[in-house]
C-alpha positions as CSV (number, residue, x, y, z in Angstrom):
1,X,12.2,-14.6,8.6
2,X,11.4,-11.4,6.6
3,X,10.9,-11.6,3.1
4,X,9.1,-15.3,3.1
5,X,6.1,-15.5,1.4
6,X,2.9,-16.6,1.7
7,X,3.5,-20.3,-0.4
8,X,6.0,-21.5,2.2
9,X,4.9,-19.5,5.6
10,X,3.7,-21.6,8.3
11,X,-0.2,-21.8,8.5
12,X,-2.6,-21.8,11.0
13,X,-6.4,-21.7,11.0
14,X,-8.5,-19.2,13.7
15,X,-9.7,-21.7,15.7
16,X,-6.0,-22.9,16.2
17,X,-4.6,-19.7,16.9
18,X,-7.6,-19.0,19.6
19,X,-6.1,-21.9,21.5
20,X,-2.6,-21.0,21.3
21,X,-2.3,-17.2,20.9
22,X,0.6,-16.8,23.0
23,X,2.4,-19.6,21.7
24,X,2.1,-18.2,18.0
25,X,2.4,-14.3,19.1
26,X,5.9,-15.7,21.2
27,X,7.5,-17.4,18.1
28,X,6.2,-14.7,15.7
29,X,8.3,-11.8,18.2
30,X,11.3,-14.3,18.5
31,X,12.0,-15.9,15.0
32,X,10.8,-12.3,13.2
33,X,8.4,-14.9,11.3
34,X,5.0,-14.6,10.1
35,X,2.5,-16.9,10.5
36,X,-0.9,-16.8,7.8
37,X,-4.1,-17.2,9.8
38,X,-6.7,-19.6,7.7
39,X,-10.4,-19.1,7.9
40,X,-13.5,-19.6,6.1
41,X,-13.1,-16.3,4.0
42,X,-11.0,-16.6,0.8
43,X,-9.1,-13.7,2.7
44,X,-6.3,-15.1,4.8
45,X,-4.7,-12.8,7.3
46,X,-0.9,-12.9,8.1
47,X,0.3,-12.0,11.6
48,X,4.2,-10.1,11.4
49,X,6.7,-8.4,13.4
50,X,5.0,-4.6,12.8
51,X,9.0,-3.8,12.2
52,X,8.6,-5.5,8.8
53,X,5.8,-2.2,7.7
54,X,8.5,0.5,8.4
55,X,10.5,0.8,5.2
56,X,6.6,2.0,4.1
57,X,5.8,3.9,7.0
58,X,8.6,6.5,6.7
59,X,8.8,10.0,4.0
60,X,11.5,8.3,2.0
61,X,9.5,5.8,0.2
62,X,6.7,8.3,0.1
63,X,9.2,10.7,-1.8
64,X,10.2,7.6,-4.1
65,X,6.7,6.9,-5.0
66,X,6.3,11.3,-5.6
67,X,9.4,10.8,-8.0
68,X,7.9,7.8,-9.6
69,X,4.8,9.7,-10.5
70,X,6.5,12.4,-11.3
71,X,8.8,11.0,-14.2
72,X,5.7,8.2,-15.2
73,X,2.8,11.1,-15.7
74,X,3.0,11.7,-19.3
75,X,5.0,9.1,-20.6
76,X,3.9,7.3,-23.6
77,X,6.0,3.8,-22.2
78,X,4.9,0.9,-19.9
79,X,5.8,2.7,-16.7
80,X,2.9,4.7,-15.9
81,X,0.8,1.9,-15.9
82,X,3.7,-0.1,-13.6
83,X,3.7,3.3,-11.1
84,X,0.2,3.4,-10.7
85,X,-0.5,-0.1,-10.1
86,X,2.4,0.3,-7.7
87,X,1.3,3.1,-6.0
88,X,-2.5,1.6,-6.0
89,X,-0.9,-1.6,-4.4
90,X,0.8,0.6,-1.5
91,X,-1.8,3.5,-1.1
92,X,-3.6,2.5,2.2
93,X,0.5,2.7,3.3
94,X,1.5,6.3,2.1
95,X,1.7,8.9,4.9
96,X,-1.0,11.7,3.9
97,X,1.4,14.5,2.7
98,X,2.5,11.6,-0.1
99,X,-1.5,11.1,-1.3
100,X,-1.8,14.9,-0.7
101,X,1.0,15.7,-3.5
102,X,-0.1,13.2,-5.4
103,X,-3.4,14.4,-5.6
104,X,-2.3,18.0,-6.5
105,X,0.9,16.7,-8.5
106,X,-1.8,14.7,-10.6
107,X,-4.3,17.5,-11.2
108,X,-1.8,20.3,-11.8
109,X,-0.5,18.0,-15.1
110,X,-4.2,17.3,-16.5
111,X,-5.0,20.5,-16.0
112,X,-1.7,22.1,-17.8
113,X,-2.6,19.7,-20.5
114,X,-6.2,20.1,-20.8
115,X,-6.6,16.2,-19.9
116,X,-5.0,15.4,-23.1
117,X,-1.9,13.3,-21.8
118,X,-0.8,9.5,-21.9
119,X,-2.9,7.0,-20.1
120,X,-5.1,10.1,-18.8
121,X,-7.7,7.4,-17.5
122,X,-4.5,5.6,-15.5
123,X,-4.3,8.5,-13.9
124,X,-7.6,9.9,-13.2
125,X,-8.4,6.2,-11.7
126,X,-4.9,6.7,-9.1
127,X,-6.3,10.8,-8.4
128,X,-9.8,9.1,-7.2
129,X,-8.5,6.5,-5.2
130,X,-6.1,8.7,-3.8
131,X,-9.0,10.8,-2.6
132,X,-11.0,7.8,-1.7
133,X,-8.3,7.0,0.6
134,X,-7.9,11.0,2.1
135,X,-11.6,10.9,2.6
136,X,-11.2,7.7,4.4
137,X,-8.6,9.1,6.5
138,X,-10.5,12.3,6.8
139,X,-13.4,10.4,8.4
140,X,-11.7,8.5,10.7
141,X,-9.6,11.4,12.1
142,X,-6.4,10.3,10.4
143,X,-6.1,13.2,8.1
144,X,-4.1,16.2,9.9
């Protein structure tokens, strides 16, 4: 069922799912249900149809979150902090060409304005994790 989350999805620990992986990868594939996977780490991991990822995974919603930025960088209201914890949230999701415009749309608007904008620290903090993450990608040959 997409859109549950994590209070009321069905649970199951590692040592469970060991014993019945095809059971729980079957109903998972034909209920389009998620199923959180309990362990000893405070980390739980959910197990989804990978269907579920591709409203992220396409240039639309990385030209929403450009747009976003865009209209927030600057803005002396509540939404550049709502954009970049947004965009922080989704990052390890954007395709590269969204963190790469980012990147420059980010530094082209400090530097125009000499650093001296709203929330400059906001946005310096999204430009380095941004970079964090193309370095990341960079490194493990995911960077074209």
């Amino acid at each position: 069922m997409k859109g549950q989350t994590t209070e009321n999805m069905q649970t199951i620990t590692r040592s469970d799912l060991r014993k019945t992986l095809n059971t729980v990868l079957d109903q998972v594939a034909q209920e389009d249900a998620a199923v959180m996977i309990t362990g000893r780490q405070k980390k739980s991991v959910v197990l989804c149809p990978a269907e579920w990822f591709d409203p992220y995974m396409d240039e639309e919603f990385g030209m929403i979150v450009t747009c976003a930025i865009r209209y927030a960088i600057g803005r002396m209201t509540y939404m550049p902090s709502v954009v970049c914890e947004f965009t922080l949230r989704y990052l390890p999701m954007l395709d590269n060409k969204t963190i790469f415009v980012m990147i420059r749309d980010i530094t082209e608007v400090l530097e125009r304005n000499q650093g001296k904008i709203a929330d400059a620290e906001l946005w310096l903090n999204l430009r380095a994790k941004a970079e964090e993450e193309k370095t990341r990608r960079i490194a493990e040959d995911q960077w074209e």
